[in-house]
N, C-alpha and C positions, 0 to 999 in steps of 0.2 A: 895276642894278649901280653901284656905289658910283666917281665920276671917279681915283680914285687905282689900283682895283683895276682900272680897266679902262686907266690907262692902263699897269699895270705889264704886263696882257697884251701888248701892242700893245709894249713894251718887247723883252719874252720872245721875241716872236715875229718883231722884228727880229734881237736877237744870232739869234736860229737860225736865218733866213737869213745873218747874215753869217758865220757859222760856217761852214756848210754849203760856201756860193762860195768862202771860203779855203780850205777841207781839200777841195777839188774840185782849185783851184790846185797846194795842196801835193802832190797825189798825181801831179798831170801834173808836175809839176818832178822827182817823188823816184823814182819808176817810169817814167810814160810815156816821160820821152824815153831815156832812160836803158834801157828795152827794146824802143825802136826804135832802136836806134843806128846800128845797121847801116844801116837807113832813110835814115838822116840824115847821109851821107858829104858835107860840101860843106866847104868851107874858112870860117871865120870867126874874124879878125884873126891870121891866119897859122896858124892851129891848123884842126886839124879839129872840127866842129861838137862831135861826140859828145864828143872827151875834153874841149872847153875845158867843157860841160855838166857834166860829171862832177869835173872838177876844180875850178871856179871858179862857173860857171852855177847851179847849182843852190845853193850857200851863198850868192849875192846874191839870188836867187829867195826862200829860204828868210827873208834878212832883210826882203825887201820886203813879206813877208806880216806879219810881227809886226810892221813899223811900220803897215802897215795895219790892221792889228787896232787898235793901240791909239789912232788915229788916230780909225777911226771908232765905237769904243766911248767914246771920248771925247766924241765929239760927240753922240750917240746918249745917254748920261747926259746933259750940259747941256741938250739939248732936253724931254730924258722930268721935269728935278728930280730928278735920282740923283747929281749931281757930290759928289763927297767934297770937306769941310772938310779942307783942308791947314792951316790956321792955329792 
């Protein structure tokens, strides 16, 4: 197998685990807690867990994964020789 093709596997097959771990992530921010709310009655920063989750939690949850993403698909091009010419 030819070093480019094998390392575009080995590429591939990182984004799809890191794909995987974040839409794992996204679904316990967007659902889980969210249908455990009840569950989750405790106070935090004056608010009850569930709504501050539902009102604010989950949109910073939600951004923390897409700077993740791009974070480590950024780094994951530079290491594989996939970074795009910006110039």
């Amino acid at each position: 197998m030819e070093p480019q093709q094998q390392r575009r596997e080995i590429y591939w097959k990182q984004t799809g685990r890191v794909t995987v771990v974040l839409m794992i992530l996204w679904f316990v921010a967007g659902l889980g807690v969210h249908f455990f709310a009840r569950d989750l009655n405790f106070r935090f920063f004056g608010w009850p867990f569930s709504f501050w989750m539902a009102a604010q939690g989950s949109l910073l949850i939600f951004l923390l994964i897409v700077v993740a993403y791009v974070w480590i698909m950024e780094r994951l091009d530079r290491e594989h020789g996939f970074e795009e010419d910006l110039s």
